[in-house]
C-alpha positions in Angstrom: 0.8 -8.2 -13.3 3.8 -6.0 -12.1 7.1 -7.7 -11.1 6.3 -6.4 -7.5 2.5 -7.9 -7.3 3.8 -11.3 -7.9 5.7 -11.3 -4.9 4.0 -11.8 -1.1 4.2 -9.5 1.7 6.8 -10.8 4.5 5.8 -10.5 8.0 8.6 -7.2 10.0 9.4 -8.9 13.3 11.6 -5.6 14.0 15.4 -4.5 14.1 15.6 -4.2 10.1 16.5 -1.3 8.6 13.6 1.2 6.8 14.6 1.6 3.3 16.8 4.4 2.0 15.8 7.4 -0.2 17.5 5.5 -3.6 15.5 2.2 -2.8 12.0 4.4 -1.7 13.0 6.0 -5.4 13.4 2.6 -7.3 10.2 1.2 -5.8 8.5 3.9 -5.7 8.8 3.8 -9.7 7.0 0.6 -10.1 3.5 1.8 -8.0 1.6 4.1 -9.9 -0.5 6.7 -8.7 1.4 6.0 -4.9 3.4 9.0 -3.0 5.4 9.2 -0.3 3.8 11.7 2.1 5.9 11.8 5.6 7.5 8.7 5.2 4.7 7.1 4.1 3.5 5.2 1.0 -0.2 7.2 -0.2 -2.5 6.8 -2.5 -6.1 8.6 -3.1 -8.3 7.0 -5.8 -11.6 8.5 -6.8 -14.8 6.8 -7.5 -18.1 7.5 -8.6 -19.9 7.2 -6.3 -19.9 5.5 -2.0 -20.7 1.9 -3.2 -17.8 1.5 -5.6 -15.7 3.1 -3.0 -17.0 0.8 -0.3 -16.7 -2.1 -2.7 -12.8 -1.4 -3.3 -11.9 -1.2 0.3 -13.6 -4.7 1.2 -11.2 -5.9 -1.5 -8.4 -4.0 0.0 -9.1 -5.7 3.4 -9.2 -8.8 2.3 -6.1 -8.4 0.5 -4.9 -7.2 3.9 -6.1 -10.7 5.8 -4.3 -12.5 2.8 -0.7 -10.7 2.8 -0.9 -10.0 7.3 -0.1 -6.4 6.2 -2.1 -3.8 7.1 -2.7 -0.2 5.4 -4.3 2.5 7.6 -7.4 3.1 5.3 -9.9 6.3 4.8 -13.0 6.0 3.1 -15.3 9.1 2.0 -17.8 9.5 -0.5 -16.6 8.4 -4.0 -12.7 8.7 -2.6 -10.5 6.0 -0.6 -7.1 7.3 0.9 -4.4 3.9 1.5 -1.5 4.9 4.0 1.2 1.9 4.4 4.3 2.2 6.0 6.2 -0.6 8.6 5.0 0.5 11.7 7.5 -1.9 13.6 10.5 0.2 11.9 8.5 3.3 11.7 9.7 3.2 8.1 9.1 1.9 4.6 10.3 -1.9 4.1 10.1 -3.7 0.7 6.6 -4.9 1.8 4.7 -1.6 1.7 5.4 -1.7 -2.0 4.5 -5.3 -2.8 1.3 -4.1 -1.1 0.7 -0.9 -3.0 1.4 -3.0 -6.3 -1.5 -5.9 -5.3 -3.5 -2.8 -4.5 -2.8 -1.3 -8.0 -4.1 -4.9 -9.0 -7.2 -4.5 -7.3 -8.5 -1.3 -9.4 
């Protein structure tokens, strides 16, 4: 288990900075497979098929319940599509990335 999946998501009540380019770089490091894509953390996974796909994002959404963070979330045939980003801040915070990594878990 990454470093970043040990720790928990922490609630944005607002008025905190977004992260900065070097941080978004140094974080960005330790998630796998995740992008930024304008301004926010992505990630598209494959499966083989609708039920395996299906079956990952009921994880995802409990993991969602658990950490009270929230990805945007597409599901197609055999592919999922994660989005996060701080929508309080409009920006990245530390959280997004503790999510991606517990996502990364998840696979």
């Amino acid at each position: 288990m990454s470093e970043l999946a040990k720790k928990q998501c922490t609630p944005c009540k607002g008025g905190v900075p977004p992260l900065n380019e070097d941080q978004i770089a140094r974080l960005l490091k330790q998630v796998p497979g995740w992008s930024i894509e304008k301004g926010h953390l992505c990630r598209n996974i494959t499966f083989p098929d609708f039920a395996k796909a299906l079956k990952f994002v009921n994880r995802i959404g409990a993991l969602a319940e658990e950490q009270g963070h929230h990805p945007d979330i597409y599901l197609a045939w055999g592919r999922v599509k994660l989005e996060l980003w701080t929508h309080k801040i409009d920006g990245l915070t530390e959280s997004d990335f503790i999510f991606a990594a517990k996502s990364n878990e998840l696979l």
